[in-house]
N, C-alpha and C positions, 0 to 999 in steps of 0.2 A: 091585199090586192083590190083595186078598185073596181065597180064592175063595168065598168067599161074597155078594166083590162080584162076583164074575164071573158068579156062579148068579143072582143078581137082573136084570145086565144082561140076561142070557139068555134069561130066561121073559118080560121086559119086553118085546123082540124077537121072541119069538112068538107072545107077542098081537097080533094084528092090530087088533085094538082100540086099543091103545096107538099104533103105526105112525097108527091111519088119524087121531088128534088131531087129532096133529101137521099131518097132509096139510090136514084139515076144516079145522082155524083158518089157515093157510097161504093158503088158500081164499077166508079171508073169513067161512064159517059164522059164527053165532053162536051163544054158549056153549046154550044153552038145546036148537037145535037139531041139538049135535054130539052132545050126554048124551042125545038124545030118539033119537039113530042110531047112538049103540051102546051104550044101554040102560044107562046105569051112572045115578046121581046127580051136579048139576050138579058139587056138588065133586069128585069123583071126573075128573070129565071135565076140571076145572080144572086140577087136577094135574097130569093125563097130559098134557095142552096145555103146561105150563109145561117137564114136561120136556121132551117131546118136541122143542120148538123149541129148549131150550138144547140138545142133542145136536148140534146141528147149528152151533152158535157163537153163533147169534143169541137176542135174551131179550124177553120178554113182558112188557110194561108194560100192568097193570091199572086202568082204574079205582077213583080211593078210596073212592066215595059207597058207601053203605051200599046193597046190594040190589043193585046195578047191576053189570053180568059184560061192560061194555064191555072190549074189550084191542085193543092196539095192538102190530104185530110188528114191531123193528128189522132193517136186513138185518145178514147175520153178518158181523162184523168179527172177526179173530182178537183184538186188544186191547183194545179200546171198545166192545165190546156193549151196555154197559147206555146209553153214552153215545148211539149207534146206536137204538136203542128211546126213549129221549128224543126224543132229533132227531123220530124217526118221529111219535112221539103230538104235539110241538108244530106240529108240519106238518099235522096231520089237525085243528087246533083246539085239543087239548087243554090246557089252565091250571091252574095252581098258585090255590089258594083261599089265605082269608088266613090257615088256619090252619098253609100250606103242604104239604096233598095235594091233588095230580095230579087232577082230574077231566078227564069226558071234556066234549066239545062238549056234548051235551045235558044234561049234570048241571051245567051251570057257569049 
């Protein structure tokens, strides 16, 4: 790893910002009300959400619909995470459209 990867993990780690995404959408939060507690913009919160839970093994499947900041968390699998986060979002409702993206229960 380069160190400049190393300087980005680093400052990423101590924002607590960054750390508390992760925890919020873990949680349950939704996106709207994680951006509105620690003050960034919804994309911005998006992001650090997506990382944060891959850090961890596990991956974040988004809602496709346009507008819509539904996400659904797989638990972490060390091989099959994305598989792991499928599984999850089709458990909770969500469906394949016929254009073949992912929506959630209420966008479908």
């Amino acid at each position: 790893m380069s160190a400049a990867a190393v300087c980005v993990r680093l400052r990423r780690a101590l924002d607590l910002r960054y750390l508390s995404a992760g925890n919020l959408a873990r949680c349950g939060w939704p996106l709207a009300r994680i951006a509105d507690a620690l003050e960034v913009s919804p994309v911005e919160a998006r992001g650090w959400i997506t990382d944060a839970v891959a850090e961890s093994g596990a991956r974040v499947r988004w809602c496709g619909a346009r507008g819509c900041d539904a996400y659904v968390i797989g638990a972490p699998s060390p091989r099959h995470a994305m598989a792991a986060a499928l599984d999850a979002a089709r458990a909770a409702g969500w469906r394949f459209d016929g254009r073949g993206v992912m929506r959630c229960a209420g966008c479908t």
